[in-house]
C-alpha positions as YAML, in Angstrom:
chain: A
units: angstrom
residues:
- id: 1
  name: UNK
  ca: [-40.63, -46.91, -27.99]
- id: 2
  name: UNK
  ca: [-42.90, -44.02, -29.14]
- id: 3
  name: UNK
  ca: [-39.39, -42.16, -30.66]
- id: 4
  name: UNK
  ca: [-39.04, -45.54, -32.40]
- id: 5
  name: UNK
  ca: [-42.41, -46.06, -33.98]
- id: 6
  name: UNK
  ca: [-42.08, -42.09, -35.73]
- id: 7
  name: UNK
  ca: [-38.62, -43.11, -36.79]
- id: 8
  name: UNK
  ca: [-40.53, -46.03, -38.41]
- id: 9
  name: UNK
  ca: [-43.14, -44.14, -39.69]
- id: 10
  name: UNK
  ca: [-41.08, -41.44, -41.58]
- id: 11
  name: UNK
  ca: [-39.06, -44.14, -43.07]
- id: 12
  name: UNK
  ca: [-41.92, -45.92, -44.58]
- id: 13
  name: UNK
  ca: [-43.03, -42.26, -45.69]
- id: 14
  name: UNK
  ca: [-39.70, -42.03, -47.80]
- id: 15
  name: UNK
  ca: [-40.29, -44.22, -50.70]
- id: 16
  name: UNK
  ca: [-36.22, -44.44, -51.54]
- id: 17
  name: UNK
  ca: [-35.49, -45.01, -48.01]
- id: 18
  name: UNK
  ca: [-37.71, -47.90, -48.07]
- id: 19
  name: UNK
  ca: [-37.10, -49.23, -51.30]
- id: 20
  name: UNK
  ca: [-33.02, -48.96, -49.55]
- id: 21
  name: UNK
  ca: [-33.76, -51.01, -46.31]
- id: 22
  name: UNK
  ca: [-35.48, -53.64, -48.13]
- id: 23
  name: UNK
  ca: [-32.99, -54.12, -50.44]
- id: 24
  name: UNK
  ca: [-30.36, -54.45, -47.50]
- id: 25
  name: UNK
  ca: [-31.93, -56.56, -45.20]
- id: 26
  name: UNK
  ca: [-31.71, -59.18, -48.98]
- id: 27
  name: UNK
  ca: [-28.38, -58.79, -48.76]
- id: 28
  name: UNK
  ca: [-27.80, -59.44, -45.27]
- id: 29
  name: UNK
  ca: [-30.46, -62.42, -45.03]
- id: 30
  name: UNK
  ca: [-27.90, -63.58, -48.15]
- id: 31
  name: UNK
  ca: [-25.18, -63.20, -46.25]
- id: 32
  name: UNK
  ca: [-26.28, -64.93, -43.02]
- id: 33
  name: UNK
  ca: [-27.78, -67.99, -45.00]
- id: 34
  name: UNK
  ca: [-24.81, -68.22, -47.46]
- id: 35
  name: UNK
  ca: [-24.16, -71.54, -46.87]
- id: 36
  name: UNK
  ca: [-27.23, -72.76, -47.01]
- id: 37
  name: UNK
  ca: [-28.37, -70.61, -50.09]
- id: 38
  name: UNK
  ca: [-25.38, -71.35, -52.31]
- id: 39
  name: UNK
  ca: [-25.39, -73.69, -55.32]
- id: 40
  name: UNK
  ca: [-22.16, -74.82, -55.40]
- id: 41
  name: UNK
  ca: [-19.05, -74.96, -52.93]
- id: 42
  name: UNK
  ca: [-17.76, -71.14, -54.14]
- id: 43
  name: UNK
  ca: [-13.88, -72.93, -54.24]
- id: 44
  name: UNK
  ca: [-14.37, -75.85, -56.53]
- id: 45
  name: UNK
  ca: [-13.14, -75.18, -59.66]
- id: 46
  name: UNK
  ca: [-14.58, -76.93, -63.13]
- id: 47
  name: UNK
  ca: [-12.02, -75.82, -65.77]
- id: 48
  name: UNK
  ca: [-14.13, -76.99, -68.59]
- id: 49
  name: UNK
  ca: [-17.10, -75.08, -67.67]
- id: 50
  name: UNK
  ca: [-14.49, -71.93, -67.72]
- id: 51
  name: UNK
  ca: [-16.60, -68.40, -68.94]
- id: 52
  name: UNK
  ca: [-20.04, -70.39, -68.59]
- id: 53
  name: UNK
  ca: [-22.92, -68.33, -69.42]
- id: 54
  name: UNK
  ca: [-25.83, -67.68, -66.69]
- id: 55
  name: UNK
  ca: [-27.90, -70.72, -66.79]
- id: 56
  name: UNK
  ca: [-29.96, -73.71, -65.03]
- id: 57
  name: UNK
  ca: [-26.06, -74.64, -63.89]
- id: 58
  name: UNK
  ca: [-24.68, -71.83, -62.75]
- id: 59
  name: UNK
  ca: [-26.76, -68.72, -62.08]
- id: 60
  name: UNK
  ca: [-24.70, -66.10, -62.36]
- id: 61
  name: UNK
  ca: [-22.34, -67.96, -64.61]
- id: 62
  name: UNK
  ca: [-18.80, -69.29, -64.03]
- id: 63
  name: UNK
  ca: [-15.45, -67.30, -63.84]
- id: 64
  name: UNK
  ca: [-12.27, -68.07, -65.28]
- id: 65
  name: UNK
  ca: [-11.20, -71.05, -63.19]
- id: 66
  name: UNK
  ca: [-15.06, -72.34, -63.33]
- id: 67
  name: UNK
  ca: [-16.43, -71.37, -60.02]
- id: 68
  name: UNK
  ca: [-20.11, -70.76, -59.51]
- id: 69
  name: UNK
  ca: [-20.42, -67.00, -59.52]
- id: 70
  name: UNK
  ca: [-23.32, -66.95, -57.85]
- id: 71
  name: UNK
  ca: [-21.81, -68.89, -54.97]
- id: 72
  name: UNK
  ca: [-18.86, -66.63, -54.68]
- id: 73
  name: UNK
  ca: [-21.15, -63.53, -54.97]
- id: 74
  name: UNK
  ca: [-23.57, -64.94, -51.73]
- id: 75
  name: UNK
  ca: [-20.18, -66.03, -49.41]
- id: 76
  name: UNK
  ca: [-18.80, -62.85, -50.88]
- id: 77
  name: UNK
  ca: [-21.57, -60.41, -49.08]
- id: 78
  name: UNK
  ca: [-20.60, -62.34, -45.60]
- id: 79
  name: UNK
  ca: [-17.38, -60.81, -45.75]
- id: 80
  name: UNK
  ca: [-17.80, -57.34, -47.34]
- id: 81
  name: UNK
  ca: [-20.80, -56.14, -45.06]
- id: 82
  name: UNK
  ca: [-19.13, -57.60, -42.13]
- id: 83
  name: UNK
  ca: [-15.80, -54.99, -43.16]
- id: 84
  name: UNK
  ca: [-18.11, -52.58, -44.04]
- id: 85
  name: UNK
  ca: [-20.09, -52.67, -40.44]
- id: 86
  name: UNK
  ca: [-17.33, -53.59, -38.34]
- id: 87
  name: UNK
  ca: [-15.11, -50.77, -39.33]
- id: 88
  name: UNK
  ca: [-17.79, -48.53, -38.69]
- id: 89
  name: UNK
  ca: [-18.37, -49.79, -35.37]
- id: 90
  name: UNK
  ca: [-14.58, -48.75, -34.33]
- id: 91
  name: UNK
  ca: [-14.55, -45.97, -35.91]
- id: 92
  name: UNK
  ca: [-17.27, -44.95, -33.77]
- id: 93
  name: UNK
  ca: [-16.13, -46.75, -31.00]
- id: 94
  name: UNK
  ca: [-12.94, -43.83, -31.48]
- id: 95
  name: UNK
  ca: [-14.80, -41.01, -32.68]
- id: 96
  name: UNK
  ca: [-17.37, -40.93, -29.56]
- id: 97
  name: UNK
  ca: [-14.25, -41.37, -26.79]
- id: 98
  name: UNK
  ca: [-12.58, -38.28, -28.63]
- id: 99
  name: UNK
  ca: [-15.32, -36.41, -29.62]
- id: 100
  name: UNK
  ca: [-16.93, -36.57, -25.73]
- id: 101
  name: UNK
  ca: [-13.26, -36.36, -24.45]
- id: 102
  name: UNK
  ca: [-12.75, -33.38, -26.24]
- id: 103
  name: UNK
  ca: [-16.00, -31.53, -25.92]
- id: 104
  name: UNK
  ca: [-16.21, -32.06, -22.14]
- id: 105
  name: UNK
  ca: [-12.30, -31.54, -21.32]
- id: 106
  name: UNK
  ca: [-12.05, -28.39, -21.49]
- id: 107
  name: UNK
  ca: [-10.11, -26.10, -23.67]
- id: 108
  name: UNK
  ca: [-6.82, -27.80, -23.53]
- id: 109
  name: UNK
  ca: [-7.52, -31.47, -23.84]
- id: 110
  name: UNK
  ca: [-10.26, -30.26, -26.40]
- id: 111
  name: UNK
  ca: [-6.97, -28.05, -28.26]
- id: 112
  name: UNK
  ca: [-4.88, -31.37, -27.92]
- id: 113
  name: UNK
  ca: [-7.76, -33.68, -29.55]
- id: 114
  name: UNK
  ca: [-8.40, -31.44, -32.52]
- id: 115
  name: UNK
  ca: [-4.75, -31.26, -33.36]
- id: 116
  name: UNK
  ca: [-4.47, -35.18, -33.54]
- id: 117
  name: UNK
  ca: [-7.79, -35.19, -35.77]
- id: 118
  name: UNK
  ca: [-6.59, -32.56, -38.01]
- id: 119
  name: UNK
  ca: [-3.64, -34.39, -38.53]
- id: 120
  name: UNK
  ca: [-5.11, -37.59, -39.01]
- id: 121
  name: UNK
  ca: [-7.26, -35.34, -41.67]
- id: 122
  name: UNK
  ca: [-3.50, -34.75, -43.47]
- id: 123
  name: UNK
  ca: [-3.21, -37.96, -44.20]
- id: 124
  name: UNK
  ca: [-4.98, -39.17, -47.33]
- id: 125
  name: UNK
  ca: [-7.07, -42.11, -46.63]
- id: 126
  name: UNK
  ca: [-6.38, -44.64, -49.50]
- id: 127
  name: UNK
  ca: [-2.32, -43.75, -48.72]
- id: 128
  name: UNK
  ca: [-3.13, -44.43, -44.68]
- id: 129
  name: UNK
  ca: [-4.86, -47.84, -45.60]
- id: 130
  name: UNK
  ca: [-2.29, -49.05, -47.94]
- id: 131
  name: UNK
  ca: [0.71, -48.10, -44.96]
- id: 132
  name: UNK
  ca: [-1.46, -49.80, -42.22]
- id: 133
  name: UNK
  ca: [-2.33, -52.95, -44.51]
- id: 134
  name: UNK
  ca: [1.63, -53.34, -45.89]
- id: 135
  name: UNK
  ca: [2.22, -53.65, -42.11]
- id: 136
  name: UNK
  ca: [-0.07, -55.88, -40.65]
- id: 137
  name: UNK
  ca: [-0.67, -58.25, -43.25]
- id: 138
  name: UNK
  ca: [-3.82, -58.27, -45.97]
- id: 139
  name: UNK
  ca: [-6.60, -60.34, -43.75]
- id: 140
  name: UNK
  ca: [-10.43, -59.76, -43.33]
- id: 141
  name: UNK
  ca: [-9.93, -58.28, -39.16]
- id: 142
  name: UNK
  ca: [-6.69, -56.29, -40.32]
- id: 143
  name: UNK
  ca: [-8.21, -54.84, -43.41]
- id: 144
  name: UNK
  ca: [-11.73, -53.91, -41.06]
- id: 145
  name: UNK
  ca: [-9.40, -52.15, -37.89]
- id: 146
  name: UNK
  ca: [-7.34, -50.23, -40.72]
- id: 147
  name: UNK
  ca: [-10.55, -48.90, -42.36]
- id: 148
  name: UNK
  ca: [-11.68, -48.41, -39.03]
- id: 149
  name: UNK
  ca: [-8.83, -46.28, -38.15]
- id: 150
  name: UNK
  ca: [-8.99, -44.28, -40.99]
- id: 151
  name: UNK
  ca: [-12.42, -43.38, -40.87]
- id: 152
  name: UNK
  ca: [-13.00, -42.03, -37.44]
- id: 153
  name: UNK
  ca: [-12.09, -38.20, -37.99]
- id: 154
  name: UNK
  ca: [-15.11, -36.79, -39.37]
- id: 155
  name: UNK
  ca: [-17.34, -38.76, -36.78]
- id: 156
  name: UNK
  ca: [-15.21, -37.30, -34.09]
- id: 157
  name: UNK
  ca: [-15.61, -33.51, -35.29]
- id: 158
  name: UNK
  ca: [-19.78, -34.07, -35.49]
- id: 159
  name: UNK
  ca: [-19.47, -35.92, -32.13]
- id: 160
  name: UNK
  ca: [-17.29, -32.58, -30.62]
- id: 161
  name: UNK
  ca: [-19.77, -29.74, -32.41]
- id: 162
  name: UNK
  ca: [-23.01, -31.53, -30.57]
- id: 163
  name: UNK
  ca: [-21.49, -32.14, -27.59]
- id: 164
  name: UNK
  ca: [-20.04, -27.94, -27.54]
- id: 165
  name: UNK
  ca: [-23.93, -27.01, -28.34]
- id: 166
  name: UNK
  ca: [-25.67, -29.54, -25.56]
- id: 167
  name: UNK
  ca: [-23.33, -28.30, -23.02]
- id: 168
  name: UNK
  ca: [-25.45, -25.33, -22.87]
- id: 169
  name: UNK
  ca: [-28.72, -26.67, -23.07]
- id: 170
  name: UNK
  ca: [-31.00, -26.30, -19.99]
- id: 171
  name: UNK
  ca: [-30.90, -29.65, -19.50]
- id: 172
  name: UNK
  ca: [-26.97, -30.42, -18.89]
- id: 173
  name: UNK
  ca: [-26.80, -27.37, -17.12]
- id: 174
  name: UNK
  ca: [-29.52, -28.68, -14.49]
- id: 175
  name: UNK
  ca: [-27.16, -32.02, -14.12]
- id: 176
  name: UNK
  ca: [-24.15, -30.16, -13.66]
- id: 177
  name: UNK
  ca: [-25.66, -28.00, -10.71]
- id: 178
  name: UNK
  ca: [-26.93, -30.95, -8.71]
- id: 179
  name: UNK
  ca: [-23.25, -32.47, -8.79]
- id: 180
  name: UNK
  ca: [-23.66, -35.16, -11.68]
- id: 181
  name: UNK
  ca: [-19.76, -35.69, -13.51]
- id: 182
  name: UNK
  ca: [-18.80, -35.87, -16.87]
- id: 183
  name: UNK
  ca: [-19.42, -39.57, -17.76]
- id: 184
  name: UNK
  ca: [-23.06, -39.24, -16.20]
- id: 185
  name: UNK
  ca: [-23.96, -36.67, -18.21]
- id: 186
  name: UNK
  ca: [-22.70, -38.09, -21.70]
- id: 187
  name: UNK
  ca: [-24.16, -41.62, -20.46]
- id: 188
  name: UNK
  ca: [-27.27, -40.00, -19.69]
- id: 189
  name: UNK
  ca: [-27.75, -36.65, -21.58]
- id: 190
  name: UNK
  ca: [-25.36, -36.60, -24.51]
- id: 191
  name: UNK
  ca: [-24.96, -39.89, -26.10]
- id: 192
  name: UNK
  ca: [-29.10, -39.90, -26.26]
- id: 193
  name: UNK
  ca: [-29.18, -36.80, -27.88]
- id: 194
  name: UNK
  ca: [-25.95, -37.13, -30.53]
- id: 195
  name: UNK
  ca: [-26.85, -41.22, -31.64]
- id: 196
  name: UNK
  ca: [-29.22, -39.88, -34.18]
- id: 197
  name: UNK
  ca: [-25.97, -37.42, -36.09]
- id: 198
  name: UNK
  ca: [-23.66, -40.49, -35.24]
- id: 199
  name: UNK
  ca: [-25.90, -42.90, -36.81]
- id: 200
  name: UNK
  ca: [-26.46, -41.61, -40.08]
- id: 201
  name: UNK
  ca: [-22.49, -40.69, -40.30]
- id: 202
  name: UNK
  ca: [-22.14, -44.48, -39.61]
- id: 203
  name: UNK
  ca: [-24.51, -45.31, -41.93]
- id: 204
  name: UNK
  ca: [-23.14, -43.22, -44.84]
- id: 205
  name: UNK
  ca: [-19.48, -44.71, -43.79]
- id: 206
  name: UNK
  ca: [-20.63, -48.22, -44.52]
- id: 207
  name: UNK
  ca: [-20.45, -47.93, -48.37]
- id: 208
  name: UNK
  ca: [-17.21, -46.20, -47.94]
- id: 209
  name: UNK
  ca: [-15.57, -48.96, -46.29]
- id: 210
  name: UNK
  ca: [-17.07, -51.96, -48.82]
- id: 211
  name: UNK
  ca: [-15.25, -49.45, -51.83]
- id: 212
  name: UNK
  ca: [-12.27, -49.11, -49.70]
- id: 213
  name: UNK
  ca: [-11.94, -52.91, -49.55]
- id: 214
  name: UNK
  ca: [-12.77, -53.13, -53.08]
- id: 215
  name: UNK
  ca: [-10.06, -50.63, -53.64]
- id: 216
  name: UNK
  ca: [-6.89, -52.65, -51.63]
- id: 217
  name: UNK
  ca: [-8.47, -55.51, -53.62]
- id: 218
  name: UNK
  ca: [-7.84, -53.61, -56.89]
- id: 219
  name: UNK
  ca: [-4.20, -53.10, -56.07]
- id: 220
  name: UNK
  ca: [-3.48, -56.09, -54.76]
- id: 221
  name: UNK
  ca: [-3.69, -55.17, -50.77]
- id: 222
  name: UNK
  ca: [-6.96, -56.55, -50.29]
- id: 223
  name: UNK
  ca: [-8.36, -59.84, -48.67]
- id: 224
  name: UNK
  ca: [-5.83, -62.78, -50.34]
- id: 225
  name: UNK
  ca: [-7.47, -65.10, -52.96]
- id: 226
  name: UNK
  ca: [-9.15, -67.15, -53.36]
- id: 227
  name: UNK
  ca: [-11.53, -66.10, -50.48]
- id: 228
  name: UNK
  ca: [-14.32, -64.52, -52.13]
- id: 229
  name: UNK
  ca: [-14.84, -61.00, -51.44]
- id: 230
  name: UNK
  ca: [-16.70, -58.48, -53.31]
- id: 231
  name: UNK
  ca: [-14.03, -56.51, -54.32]
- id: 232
  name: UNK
  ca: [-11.88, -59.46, -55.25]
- id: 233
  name: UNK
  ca: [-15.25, -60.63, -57.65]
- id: 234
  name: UNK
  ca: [-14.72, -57.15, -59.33]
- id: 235
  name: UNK
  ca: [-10.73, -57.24, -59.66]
- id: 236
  name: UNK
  ca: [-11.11, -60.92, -61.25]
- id: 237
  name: UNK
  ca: [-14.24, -59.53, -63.19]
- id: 238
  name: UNK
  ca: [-12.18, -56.65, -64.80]
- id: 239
  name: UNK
  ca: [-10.25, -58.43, -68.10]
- id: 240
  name: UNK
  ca: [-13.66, -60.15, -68.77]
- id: 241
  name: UNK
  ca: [-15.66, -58.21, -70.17]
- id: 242
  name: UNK
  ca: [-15.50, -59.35, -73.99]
- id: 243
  name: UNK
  ca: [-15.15, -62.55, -73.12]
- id: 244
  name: UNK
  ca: [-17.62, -63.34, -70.27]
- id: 245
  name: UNK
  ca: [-19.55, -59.99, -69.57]
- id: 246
  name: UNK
  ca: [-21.62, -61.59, -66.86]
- id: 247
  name: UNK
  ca: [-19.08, -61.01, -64.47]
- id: 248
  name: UNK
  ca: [-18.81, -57.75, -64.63]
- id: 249
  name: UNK
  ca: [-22.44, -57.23, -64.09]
- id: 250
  name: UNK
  ca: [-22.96, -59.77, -61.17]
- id: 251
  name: UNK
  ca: [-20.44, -58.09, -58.94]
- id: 252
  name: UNK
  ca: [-20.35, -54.50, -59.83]
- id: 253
  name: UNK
  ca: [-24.01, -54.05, -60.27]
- id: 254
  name: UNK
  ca: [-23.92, -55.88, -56.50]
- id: 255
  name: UNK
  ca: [-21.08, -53.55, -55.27]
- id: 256
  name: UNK
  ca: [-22.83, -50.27, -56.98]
- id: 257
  name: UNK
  ca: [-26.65, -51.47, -55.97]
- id: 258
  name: UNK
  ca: [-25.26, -51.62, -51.97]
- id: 259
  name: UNK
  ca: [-23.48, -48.82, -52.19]
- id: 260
  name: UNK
  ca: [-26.84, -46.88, -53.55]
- id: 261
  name: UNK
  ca: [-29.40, -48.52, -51.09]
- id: 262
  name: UNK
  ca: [-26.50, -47.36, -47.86]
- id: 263
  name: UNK
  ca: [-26.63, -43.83, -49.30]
- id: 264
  name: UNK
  ca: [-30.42, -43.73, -49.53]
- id: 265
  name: UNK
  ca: [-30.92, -45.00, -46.45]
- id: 266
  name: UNK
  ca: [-28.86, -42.73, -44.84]
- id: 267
  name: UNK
  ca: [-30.29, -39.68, -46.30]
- id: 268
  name: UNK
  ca: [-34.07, -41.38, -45.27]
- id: 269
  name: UNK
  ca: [-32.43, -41.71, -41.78]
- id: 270
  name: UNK
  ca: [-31.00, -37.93, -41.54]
- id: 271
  name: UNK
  ca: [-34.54, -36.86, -42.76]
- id: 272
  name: UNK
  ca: [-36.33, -38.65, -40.12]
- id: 273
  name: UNK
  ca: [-33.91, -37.54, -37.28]
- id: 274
  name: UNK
  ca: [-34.06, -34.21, -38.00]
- id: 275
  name: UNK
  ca: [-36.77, -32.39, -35.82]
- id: 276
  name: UNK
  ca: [-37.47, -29.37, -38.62]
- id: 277
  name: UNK
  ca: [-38.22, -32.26, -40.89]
- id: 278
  name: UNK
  ca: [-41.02, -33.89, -38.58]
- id: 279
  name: UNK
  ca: [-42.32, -30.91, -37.79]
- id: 280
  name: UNK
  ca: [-42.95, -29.54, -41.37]
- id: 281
  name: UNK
  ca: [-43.95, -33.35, -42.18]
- id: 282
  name: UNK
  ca: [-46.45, -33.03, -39.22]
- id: 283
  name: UNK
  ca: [-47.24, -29.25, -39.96]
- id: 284
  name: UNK
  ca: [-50.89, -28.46, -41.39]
- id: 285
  name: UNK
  ca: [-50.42, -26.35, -44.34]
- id: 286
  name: UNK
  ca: [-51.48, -22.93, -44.38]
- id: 287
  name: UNK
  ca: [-54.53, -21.33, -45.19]
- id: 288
  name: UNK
  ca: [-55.30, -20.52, -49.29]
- id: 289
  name: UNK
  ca: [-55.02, -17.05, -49.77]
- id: 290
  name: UNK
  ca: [-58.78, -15.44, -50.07]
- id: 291
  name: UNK
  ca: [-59.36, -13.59, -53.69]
- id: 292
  name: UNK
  ca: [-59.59, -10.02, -53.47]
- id: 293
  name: UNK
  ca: [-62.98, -9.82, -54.83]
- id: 294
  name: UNK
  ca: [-64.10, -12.90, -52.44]
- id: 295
  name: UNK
  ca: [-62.12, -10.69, -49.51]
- id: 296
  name: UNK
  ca: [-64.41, -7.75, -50.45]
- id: 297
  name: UNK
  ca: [-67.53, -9.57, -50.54]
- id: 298
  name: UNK
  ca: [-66.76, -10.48, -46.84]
- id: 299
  name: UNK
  ca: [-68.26, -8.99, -43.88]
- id: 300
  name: UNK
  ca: [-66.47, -6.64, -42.09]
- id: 301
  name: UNK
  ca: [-65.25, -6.86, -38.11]
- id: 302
  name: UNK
  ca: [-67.06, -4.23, -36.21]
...
């Protein structure tokens, strides 16, 4: 509890950080209340209200087929922080098995593990995505496992690099003399000590995965219309800027603003995890320098 509360505390100490979380938990309260929040059904169309301004009507304004962009916006964030999460989840889920795997295996499995993550390094990850999502089929859980997939390499390096420098820590060395194995030490000595790395990787891959699914969505891969997504808002939104600007600001300021608050957050989170930053938070500064006339005035030590 007490590692919690200082986590808490040097969050609230970073302004940005702050500012980030706030702006988050909006969004996600938006996303879980989206049906009760919206103000209209974000599939009805009114063709004559086509290009609507913002207004007491529609909010946000109305796209081409008259749909409440507001509404579309809100049911949109259900489905783009749920990719955006979710694929980070499993590509932790991944990254810890092979990162522990490799780091406690020894120097063959740990040899065998590296060569599958450097070649799933090779392949570029846009080109990966588009391969896995022309196989299974453009959906909301396909699109999530194939970012997923894609983005578990760099977790699983970090994951390998702290487990390599805990393995020779006092600590693990103590459990492996009294006879504890290798899934009771990462259960009880390594996983505690590498969530805090893992966690702001996660948190940093988040954004990643919302523009990934904005990018299928711009080439035609992502979720299938008309289910509103925030990277289909931003596709529809592109060809509409002379004619109904609002569009283009509702969704890409949304898109850009989450992407912004994940990546301040995440650096708040990697400042407040990292001991040498606590301890020069907590640090009393040094002593002023005395004058060198003051210095002589003072009375010397016997």
């Amino acid at each position: 509890m007490g590692s919690w509360r200082s986590l808490g505390g040097a969050l609230l100490r970073n302004r940005a950080a702050t500012a980030a979380f706030v702006i988050l938990c909006v969004f996600a309260l938006m996303a879980l209340l989206a049906p009760w929040i919206d103000h209209h059904d974000p599939a009805t169309q009114h063709l004559y209200d086509k290009h609507e301004g913002p207004g007491a009507t529609y909010w946000l304004g109305a796209d081409f087929y008259g749909r409440d962009e507001y509404s579309r916006l809100v049911h949109g964030a259900r489905i783009s922080l749920t990719i955006g999460v979710l694929s980070q989840v499993i590509g932790v889920g991944i990254a810890l098995v092979v990162g522990l795997a490799a780091g406690l295996g020894g120097r063959r499995i740990d040899s065998l593990l590296m060569r599958l993550t450097d070649v799933a390094f090779a392949f570029p990850d846009l080109l990966l995505l588009i391969l896995l999502v022309s196989i299974w089929g453009p959906s909301v859980w396909m699109i999530t496992v194939a970012i997923g997939l894609v983005s578990w390499p760099a977790i699983a390096r970090l994951v390998r690099g702290q487990v390599l420098s805990l393995r020779k820590e006092p600590f693990v060395v103590a459990a492996l003399a009294v006879g504890a194995n290798d899934l009771q030490i990462a259960r009880s000595h390594l996983l505690p000590n590498i969530a805090g790395p893992v966690i702001v990787a996660a948190t940093f891959g988040v954004p990643q995965a919302i523009f990934a699914e904005a990018a299928l969505s711009f080439i035609g891969l992502g979720v299938p219309l008309p289910t509103p997504t925030w990277g289909n808002l931003v596709v529809e939104s592109k060809g509409a800027f002379q004619v109904a600007p609002h569009l283009v600001f509702a969704s890409c300021t949304t898109v850009a603003l989450t992407m912004m608050s994940f990546m301040l957050l995440g650096e708040g989170l990697r400042d407040a995890l990292d001991p040498r930053m606590q301890r020069r938070s907590r640090s009393v500064p040094d002593a002023e320098p005395v004058a060198p006339r003051e210095q002589a005035a003072l009375p010397r030590a016997a």
